[in-house]
Biotite code that builds the C-alpha atoms (Angstrom):
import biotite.structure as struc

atoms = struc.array([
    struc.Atom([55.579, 34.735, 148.321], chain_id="A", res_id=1, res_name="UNK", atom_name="CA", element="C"),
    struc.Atom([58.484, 35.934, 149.950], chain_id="A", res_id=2, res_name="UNK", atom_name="CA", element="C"),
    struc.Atom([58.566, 36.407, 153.687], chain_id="A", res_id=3, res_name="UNK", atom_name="CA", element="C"),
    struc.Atom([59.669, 40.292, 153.763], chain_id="A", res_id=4, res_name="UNK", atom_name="CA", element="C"),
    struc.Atom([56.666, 40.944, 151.309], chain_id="A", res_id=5, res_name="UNK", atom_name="CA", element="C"),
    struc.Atom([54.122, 38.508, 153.705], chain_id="A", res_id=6, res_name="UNK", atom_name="CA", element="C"),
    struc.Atom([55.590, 40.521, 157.163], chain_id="A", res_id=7, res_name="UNK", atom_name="CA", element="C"),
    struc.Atom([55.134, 43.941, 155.071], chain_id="A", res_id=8, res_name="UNK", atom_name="CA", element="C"),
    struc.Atom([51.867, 43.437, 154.339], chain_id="A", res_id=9, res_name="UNK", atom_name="CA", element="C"),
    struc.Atom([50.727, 42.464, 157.524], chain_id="A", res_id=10, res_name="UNK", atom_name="CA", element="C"),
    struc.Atom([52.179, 45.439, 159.183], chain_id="A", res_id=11, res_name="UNK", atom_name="CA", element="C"),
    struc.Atom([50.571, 47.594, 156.907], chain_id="A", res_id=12, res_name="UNK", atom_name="CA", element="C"),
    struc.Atom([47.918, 45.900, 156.337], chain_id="A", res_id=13, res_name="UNK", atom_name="CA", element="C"),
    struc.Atom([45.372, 48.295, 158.301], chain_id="A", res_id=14, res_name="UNK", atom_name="CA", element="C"),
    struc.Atom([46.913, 51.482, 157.686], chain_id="A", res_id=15, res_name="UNK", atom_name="CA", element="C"),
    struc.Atom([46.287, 50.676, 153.819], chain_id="A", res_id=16, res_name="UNK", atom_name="CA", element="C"),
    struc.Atom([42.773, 49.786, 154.613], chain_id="A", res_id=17, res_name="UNK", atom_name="CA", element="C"),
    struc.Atom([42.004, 53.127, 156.234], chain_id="A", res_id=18, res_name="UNK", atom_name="CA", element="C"),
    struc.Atom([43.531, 54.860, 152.974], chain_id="A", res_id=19, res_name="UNK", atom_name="CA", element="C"),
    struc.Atom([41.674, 52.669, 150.362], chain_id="A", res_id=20, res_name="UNK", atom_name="CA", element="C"),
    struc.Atom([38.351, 53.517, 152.867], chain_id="A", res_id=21, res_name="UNK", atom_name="CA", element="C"),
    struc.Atom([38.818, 57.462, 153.549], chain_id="A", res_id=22, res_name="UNK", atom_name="CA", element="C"),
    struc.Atom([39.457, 57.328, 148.851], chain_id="A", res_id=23, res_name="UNK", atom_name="CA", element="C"),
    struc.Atom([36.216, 55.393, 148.540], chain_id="A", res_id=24, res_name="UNK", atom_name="CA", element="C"),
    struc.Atom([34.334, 57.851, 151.206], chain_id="A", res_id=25, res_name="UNK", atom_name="CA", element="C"),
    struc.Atom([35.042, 60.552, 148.835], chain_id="A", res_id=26, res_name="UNK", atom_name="CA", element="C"),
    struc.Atom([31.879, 60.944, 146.325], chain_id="A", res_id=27, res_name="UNK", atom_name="CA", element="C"),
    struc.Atom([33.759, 61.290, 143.342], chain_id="A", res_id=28, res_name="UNK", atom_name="CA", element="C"),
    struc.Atom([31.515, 60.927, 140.816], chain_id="A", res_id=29, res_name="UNK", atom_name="CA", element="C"),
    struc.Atom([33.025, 62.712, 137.639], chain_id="A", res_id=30, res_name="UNK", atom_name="CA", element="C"),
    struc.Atom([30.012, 63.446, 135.588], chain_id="A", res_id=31, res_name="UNK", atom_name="CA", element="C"),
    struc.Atom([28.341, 65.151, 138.132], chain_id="A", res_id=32, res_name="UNK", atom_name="CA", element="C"),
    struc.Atom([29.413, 68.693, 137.966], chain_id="A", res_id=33, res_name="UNK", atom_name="CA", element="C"),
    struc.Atom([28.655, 69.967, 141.536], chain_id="A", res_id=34, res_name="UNK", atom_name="CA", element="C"),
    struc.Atom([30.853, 67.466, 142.387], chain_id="A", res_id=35, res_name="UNK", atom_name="CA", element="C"),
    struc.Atom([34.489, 68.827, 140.936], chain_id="A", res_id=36, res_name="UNK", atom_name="CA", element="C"),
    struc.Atom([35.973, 69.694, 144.359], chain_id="A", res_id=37, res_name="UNK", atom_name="CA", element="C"),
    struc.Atom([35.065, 66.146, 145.457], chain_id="A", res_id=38, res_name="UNK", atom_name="CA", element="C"),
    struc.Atom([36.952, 64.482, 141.945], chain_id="A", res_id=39, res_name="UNK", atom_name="CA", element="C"),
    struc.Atom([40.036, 67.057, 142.710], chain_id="A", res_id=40, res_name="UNK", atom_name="CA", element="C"),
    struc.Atom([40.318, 65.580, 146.460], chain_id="A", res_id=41, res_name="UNK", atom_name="CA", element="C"),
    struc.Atom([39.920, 62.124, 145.027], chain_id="A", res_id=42, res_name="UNK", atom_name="CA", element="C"),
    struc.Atom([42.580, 62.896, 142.587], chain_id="A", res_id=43, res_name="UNK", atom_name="CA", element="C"),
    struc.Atom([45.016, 64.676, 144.943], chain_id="A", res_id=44, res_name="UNK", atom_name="CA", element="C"),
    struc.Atom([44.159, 61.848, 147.476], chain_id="A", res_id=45, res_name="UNK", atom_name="CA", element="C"),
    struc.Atom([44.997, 58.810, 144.927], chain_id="A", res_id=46, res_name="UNK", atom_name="CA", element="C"),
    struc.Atom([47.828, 60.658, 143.481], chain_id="A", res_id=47, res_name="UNK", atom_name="CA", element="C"),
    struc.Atom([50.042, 62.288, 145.734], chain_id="A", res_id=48, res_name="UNK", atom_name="CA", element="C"),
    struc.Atom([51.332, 59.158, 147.655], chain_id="A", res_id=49, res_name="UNK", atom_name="CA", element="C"),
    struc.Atom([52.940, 58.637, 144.440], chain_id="A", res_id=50, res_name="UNK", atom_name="CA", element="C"),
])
């Protein structure tokens, strides 16, 4: 692997891991209607970095 994508990765290594863990806090479960604020958030959370 090349070394700008190894040093990249470790310098962002936890700031990723407090993203991916705040997303999976989220209860997001989509067939569970009195949850559709929490799917939106999950949505808007996954994809607006993008």
């Amino acid at each position: 692997m090349n070394e700008q994508i190894k040093d990249y990765l470790k310098n962002n290594r936890d700031q990723y891991l407090k993203q991916l863990s705040e997303f999976l806090s989220i209860p997001s479960i989509s067939s569970d209607s009195t949850r559709r604020a929490d799917v939106k958030k999950a949505a808007d959370c996954w994809l607006l970095p993008i």
